[in-house]
VMD Tcl script that builds the backbone (N, CA, C; Angstrom):
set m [mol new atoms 417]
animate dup $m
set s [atomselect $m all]
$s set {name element resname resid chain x y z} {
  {N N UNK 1 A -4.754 6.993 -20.228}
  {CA C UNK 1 A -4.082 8.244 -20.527}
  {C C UNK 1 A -4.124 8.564 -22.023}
  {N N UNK 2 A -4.104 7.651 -22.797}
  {CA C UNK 2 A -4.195 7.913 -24.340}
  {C C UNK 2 A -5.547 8.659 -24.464}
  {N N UNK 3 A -6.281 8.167 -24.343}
  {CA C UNK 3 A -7.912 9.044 -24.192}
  {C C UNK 3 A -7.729 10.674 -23.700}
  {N N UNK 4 A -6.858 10.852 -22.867}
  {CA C UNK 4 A -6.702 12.026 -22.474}
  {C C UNK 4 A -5.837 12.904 -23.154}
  {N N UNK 5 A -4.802 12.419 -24.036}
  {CA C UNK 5 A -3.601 12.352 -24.670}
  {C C UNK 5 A -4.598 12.837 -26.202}
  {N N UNK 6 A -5.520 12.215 -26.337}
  {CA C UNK 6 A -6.281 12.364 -27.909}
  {C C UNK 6 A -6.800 13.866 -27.710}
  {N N UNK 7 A -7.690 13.841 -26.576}
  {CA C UNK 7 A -8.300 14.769 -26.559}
  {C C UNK 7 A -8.051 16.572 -26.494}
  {N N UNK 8 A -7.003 16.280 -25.480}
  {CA C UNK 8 A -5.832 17.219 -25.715}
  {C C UNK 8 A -5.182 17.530 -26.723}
  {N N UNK 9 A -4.381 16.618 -27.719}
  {CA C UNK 9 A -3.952 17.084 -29.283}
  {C C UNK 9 A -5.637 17.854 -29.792}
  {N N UNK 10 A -6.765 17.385 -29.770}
  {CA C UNK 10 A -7.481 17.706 -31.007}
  {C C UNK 10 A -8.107 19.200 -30.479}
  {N N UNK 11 A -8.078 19.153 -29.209}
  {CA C UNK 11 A -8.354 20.437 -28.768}
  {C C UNK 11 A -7.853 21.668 -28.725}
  {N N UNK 12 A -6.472 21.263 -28.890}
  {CA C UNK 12 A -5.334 22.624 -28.824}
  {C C UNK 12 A -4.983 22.441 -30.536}
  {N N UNK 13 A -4.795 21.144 -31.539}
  {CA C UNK 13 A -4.795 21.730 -32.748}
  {C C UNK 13 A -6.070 22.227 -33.050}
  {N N UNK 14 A -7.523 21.824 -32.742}
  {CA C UNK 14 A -8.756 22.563 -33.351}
  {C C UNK 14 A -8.479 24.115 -32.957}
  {N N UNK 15 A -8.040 24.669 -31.441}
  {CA C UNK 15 A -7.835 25.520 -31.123}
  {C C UNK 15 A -7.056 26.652 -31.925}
  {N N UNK 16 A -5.605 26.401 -31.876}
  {CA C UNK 16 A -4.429 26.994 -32.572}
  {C C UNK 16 A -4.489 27.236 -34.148}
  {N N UNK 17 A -5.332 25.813 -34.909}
  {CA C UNK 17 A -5.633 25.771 -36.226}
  {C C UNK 17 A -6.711 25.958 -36.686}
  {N N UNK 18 A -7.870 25.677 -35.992}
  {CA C UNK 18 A -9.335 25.575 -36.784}
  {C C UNK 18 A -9.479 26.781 -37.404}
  {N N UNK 19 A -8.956 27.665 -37.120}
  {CA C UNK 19 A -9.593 29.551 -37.069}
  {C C UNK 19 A -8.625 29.707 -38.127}
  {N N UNK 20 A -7.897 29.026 -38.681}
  {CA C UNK 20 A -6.883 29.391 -39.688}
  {C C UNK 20 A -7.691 28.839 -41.043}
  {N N UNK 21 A -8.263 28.309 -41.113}
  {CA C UNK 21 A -8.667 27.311 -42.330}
  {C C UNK 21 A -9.485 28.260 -43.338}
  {N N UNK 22 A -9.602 30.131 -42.827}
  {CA C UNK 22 A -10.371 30.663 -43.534}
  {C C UNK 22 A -9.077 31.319 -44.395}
  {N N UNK 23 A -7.905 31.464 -43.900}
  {CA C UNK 23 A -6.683 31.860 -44.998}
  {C C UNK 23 A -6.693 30.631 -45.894}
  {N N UNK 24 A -6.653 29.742 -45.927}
  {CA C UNK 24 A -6.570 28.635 -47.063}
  {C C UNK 24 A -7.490 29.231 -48.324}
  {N N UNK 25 A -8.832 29.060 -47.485}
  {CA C UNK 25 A -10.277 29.497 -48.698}
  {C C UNK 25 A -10.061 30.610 -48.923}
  {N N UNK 26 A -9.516 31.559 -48.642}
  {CA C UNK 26 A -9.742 33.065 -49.208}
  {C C UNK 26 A -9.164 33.429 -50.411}
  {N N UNK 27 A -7.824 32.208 -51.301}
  {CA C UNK 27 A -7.461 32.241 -52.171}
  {C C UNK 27 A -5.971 33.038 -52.274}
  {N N UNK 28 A -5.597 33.393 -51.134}
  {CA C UNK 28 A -4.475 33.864 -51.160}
  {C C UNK 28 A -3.221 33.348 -50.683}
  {N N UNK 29 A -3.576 32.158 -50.115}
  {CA C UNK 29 A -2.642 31.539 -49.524}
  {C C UNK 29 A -1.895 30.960 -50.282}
  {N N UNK 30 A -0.427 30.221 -49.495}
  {CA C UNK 30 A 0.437 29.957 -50.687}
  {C C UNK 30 A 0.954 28.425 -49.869}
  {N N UNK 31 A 1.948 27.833 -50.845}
  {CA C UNK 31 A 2.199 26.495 -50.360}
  {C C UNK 31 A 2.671 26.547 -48.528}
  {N N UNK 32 A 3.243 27.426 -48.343}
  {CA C UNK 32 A 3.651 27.555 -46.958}
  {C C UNK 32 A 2.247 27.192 -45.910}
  {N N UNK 33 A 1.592 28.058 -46.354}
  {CA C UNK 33 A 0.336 28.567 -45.429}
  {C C UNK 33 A -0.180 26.896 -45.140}
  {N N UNK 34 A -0.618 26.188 -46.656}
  {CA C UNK 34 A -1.312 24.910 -46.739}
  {C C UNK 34 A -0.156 23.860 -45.817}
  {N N UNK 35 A 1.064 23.974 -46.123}
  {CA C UNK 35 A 1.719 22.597 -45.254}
  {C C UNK 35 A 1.149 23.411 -43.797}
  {N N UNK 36 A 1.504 24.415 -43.593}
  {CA C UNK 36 A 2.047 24.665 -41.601}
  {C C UNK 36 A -0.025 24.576 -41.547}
  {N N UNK 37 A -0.748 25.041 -42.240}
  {CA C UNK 37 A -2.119 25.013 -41.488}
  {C C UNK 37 A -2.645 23.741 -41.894}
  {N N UNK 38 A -2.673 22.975 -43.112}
  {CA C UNK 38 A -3.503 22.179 -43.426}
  {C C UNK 38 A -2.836 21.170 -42.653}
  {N N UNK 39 A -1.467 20.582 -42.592}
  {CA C UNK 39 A -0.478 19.685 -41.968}
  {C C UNK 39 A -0.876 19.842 -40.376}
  {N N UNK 40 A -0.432 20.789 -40.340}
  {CA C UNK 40 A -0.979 20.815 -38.145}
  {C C UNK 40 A -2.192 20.130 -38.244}
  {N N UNK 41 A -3.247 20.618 -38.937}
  {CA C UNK 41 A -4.628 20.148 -38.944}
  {C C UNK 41 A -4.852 18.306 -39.067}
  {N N UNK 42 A -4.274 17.949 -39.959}
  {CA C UNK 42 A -4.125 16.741 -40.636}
  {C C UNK 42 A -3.435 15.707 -39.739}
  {N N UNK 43 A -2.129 16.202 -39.162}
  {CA C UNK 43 A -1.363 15.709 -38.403}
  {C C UNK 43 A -1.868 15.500 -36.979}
  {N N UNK 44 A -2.159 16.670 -36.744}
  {CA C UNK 44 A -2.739 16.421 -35.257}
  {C C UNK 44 A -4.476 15.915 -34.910}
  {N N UNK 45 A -5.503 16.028 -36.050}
  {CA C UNK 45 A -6.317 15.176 -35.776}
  {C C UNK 45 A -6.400 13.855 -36.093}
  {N N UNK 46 A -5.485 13.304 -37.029}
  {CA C UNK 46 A -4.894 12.142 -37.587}
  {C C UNK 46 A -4.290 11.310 -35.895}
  {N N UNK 47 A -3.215 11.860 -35.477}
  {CA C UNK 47 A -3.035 11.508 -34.288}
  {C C UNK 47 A -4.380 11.214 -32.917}
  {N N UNK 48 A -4.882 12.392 -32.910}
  {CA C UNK 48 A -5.753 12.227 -31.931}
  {C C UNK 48 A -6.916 10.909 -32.428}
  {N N UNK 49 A -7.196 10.504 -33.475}
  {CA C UNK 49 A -8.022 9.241 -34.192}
  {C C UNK 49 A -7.174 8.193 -33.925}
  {N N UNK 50 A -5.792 8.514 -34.320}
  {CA C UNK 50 A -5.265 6.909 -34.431}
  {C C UNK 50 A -4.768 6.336 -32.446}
  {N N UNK 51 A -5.139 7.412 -31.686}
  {CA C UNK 51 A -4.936 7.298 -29.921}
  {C C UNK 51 A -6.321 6.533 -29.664}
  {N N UNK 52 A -7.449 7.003 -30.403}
  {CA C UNK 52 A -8.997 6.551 -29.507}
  {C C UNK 52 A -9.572 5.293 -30.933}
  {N N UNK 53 A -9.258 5.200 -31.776}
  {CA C UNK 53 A -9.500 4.012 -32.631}
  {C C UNK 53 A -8.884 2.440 -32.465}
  {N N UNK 54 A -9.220 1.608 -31.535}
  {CA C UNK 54 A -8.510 0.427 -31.811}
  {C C UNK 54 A -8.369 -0.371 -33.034}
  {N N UNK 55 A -8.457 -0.349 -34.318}
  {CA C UNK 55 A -8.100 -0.482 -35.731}
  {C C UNK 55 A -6.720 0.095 -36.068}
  {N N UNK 56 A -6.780 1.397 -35.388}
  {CA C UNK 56 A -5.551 2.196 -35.923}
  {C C UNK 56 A -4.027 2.191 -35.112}
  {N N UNK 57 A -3.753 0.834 -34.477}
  {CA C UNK 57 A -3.482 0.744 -32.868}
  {C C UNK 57 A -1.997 0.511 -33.529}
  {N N UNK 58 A -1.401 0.189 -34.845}
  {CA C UNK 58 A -0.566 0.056 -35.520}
  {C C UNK 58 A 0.291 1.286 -35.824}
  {N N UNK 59 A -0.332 2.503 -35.907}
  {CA C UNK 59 A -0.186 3.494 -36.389}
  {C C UNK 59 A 0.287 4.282 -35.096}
  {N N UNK 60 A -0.694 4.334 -33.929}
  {CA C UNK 60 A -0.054 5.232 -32.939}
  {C C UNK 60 A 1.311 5.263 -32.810}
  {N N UNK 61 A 2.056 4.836 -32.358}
  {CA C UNK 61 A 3.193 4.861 -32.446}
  {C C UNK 61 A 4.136 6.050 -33.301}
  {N N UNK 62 A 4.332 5.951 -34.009}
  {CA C UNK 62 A 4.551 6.570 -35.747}
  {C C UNK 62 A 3.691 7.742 -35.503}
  {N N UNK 63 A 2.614 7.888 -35.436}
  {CA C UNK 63 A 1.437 8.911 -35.638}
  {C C UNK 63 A 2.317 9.829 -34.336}
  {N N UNK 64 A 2.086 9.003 -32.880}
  {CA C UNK 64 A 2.975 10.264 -32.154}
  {C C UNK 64 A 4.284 10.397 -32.072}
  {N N UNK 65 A 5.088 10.219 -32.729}
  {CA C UNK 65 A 6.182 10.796 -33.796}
  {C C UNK 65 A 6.171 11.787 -34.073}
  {N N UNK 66 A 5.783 11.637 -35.456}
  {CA C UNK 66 A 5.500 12.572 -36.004}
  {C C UNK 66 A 4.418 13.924 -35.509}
  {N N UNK 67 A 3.790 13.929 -34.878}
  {CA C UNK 67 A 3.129 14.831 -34.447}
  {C C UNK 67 A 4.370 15.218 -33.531}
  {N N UNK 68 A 4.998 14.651 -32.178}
  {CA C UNK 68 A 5.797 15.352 -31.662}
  {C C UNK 68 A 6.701 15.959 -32.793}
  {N N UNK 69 A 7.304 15.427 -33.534}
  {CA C UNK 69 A 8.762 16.302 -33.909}
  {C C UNK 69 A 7.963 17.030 -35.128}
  {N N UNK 70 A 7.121 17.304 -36.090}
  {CA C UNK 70 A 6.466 18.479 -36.469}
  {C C UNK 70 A 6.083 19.935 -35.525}
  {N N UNK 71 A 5.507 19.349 -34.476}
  {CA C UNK 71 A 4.926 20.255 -33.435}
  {C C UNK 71 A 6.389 21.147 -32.853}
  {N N UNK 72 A 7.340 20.395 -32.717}
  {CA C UNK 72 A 8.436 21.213 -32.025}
  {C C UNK 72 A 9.187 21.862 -33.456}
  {N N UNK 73 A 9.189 21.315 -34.030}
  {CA C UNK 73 A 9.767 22.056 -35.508}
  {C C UNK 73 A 9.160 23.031 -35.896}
  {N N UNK 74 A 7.940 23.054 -36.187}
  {CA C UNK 74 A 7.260 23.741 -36.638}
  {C C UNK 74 A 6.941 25.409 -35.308}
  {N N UNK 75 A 6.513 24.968 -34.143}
  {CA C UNK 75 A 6.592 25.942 -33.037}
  {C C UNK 75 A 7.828 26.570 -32.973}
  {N N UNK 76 A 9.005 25.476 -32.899}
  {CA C UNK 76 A 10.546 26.404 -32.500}
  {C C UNK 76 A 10.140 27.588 -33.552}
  {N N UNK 77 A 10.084 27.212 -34.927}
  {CA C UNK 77 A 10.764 28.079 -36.068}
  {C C UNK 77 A 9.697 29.039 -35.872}
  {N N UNK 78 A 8.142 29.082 -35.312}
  {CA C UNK 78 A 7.256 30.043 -35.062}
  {C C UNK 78 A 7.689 30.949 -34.081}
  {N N UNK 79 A 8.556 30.626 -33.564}
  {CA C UNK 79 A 9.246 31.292 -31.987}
  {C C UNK 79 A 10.317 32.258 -32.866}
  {N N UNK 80 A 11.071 32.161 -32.948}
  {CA C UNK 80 A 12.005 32.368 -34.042}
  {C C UNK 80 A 11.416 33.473 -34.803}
  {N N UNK 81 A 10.635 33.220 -35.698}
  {CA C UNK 81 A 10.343 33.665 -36.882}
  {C C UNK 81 A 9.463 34.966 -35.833}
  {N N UNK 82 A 8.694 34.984 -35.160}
  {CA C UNK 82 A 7.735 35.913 -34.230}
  {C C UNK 82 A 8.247 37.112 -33.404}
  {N N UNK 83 A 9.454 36.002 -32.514}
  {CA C UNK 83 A 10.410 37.351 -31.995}
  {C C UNK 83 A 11.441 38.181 -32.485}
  {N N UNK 84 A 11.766 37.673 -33.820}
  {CA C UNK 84 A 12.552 38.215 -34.567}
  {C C UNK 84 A 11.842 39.120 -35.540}
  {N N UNK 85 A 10.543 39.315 -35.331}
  {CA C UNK 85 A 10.003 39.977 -36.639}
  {C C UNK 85 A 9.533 41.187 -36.041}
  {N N UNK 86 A 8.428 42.040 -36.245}
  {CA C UNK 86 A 7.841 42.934 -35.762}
  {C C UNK 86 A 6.498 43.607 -35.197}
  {N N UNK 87 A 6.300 41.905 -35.392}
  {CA C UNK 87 A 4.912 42.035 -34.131}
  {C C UNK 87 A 4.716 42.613 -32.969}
  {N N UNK 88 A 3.471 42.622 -32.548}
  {CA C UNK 88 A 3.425 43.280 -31.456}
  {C C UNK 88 A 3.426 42.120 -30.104}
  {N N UNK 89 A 3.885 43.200 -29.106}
  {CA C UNK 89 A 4.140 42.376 -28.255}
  {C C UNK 89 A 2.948 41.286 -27.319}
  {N N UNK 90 A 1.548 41.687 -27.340}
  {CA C UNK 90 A 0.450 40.717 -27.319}
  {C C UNK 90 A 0.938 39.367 -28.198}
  {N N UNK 91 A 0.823 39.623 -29.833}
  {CA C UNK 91 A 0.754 38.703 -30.733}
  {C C UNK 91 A 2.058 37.813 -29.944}
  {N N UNK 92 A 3.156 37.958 -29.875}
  {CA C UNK 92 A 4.577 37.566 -29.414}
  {C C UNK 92 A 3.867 36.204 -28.213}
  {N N UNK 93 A 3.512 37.277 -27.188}
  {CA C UNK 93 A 3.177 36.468 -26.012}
  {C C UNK 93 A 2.125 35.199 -26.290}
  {N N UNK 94 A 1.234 35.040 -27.352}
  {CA C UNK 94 A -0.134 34.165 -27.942}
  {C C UNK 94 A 1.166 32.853 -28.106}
  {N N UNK 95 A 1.594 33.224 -29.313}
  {CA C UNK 95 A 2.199 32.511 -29.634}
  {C C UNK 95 A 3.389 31.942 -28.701}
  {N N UNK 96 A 3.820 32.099 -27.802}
  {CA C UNK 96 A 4.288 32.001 -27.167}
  {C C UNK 96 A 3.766 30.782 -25.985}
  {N N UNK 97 A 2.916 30.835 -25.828}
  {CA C UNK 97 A 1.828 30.014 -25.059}
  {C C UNK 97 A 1.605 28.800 -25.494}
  {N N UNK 98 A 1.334 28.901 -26.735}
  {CA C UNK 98 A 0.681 28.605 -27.744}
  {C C UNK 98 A 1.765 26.983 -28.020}
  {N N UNK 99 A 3.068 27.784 -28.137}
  {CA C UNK 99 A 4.547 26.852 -28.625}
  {C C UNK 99 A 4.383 26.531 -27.434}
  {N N UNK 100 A 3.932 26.979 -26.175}
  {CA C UNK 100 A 4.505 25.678 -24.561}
  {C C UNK 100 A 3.645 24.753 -24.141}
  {N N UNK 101 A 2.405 25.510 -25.045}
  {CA C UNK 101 A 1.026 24.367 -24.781}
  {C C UNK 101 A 1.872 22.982 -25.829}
  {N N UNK 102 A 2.064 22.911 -27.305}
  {CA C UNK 102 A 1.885 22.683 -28.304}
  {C C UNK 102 A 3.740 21.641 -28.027}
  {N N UNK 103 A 4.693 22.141 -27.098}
  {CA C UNK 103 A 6.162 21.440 -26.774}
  {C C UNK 103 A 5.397 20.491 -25.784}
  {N N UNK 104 A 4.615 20.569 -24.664}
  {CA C UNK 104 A 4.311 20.204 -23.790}
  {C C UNK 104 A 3.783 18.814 -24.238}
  {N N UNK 105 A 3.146 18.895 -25.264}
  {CA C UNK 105 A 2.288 17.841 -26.231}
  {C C UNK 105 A 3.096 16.913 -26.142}
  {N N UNK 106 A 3.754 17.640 -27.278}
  {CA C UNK 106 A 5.143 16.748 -27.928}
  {C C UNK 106 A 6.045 16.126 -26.792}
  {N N UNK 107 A 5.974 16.111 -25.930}
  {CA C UNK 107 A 6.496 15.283 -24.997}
  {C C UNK 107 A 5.993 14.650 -24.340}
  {N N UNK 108 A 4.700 14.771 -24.250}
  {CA C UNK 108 A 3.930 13.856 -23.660}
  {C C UNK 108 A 3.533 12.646 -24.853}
  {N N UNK 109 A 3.462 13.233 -26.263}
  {CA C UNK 109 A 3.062 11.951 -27.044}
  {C C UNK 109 A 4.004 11.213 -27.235}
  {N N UNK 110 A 5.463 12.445 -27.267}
  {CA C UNK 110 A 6.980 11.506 -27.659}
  {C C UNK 110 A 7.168 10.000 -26.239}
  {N N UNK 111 A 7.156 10.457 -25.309}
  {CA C UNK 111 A 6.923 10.265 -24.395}
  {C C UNK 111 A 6.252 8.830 -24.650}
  {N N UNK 112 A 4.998 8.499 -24.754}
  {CA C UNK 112 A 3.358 7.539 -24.650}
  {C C UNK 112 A 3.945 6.572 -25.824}
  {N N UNK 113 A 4.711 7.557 -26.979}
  {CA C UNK 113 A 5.105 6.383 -28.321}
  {C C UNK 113 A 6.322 5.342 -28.136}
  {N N UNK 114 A 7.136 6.317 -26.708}
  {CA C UNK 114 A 7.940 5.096 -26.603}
  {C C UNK 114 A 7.418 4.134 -25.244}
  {N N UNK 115 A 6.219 3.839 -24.683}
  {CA C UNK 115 A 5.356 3.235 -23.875}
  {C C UNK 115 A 5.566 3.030 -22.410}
  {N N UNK 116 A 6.233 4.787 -22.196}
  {CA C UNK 116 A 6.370 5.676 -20.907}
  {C C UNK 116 A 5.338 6.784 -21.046}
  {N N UNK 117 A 4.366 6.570 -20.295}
  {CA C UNK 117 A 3.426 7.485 -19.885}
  {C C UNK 117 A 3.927 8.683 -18.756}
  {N N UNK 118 A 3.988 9.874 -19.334}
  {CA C UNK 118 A 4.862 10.746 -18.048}
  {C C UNK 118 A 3.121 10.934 -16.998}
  {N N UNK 119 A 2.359 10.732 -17.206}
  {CA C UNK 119 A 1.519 11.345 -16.057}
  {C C UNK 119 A 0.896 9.727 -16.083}
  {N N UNK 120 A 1.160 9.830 -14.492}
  {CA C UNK 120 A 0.266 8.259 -14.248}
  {C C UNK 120 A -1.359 7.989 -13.729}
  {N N UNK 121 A -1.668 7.048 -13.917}
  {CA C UNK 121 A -3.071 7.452 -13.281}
  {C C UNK 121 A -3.273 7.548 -11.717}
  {N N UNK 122 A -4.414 7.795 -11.129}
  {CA C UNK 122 A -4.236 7.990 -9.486}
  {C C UNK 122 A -3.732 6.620 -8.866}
  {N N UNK 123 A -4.656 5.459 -9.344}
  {CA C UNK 123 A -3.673 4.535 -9.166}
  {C C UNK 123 A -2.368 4.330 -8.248}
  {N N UNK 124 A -1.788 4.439 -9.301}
  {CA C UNK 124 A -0.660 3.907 -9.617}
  {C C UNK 124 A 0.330 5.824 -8.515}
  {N N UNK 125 A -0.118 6.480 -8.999}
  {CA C UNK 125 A 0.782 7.642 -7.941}
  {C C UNK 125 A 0.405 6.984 -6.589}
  {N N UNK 126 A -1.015 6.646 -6.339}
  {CA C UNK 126 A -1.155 6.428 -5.186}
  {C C UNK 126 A -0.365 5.274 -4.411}
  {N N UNK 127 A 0.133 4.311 -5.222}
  {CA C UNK 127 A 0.562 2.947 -4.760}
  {C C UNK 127 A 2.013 3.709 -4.721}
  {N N UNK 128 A 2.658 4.276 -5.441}
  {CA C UNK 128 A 3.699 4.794 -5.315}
  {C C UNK 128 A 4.055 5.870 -4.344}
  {N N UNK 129 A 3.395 6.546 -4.022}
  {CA C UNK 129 A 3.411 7.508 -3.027}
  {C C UNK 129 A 3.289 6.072 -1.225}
  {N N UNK 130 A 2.988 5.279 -1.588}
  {CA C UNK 130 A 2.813 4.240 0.080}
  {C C UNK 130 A 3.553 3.980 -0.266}
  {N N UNK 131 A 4.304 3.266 -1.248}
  {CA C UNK 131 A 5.507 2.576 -1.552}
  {C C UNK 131 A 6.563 3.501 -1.125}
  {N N UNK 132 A 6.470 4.931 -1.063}
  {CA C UNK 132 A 7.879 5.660 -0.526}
  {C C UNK 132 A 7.641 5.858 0.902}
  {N N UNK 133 A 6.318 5.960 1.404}
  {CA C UNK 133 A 6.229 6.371 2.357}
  {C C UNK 133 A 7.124 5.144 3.430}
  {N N UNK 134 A 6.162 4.128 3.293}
  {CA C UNK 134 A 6.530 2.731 3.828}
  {C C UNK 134 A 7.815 2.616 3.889}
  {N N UNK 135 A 8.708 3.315 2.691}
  {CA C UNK 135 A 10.025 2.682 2.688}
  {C C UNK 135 A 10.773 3.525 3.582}
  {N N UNK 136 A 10.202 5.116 3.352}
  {CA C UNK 136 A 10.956 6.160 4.335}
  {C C UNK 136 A 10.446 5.724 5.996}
  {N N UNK 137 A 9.888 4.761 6.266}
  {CA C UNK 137 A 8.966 4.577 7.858}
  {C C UNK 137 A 8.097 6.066 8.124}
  {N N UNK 138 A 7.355 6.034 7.176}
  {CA C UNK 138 A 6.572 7.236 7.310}
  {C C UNK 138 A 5.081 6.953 7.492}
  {N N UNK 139 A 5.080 5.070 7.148}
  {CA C UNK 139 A 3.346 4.873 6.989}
  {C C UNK 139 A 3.155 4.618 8.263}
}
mol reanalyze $m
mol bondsrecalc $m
mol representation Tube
mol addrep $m
């Protein structure tokens, strides 16, 4: 599940962030812009390396931490800051998605760092699914 767990962070931060990295270079950006874009960026491919690197096997832990409670900090106050402002209602709804893809994370890594996996493999549903059946006299 970590493999799946990596791939997912780097896909939805490349997603949500990659396309941002041209406000950084354009010279107008300001310290805000660099923590929330360069940090998501940093943070969440940092995470997704230290999930698929066995060297870095010290770090996961900590790594999905912090990626969860940035990701929900950072999304809440995007929620916040979006519906309270005067965007349009498309932009509203992106972001919106965007924060349930991006909470969803964060609980699944918060989740994996304390070494509860919320989605199991077939496995293991499968042994569990006979295990209720059997017990209800259903097998």
């Amino acid at each position: 599940m970590k493999t799946a767990l990596a791939i997912s962070i780097a896909a939805l931060t490349l997603a949500a962030w990659g396309g941002r990295i041209g406000l950084l270079t354009e010279g107008e950006a300001g310290l805000w812009d660099w923590i929330r874009i360069g940090g998501s960026l940093a943070i969440g491919l940092f995470t997704a390396v230290a999930l698929l690197v066995p060297a870095l096997e010290s770090v996961r832990s900590p790594a999905l931490v912090v990626f969860a409670v940035w990701s929900v900090v950072l999304w809440g106050r995007a929620l916040i800051v979006n519906w309270a402002g005067s965007g349009s209602l498309p932009f509203k709804l992106v972001h919106t998605v965007l924060a349930a893809a991006f909470f969803a994370l964060a609980v699944w890594a918060w989740s994996t760092s304390t070494g509860g996996d919320l989605v199991s493999s077939p496995d293991e549903a499968n042994g569990q699914q006979q295990g209720h059946g059997e017990t209800a006299g259903l097998a």
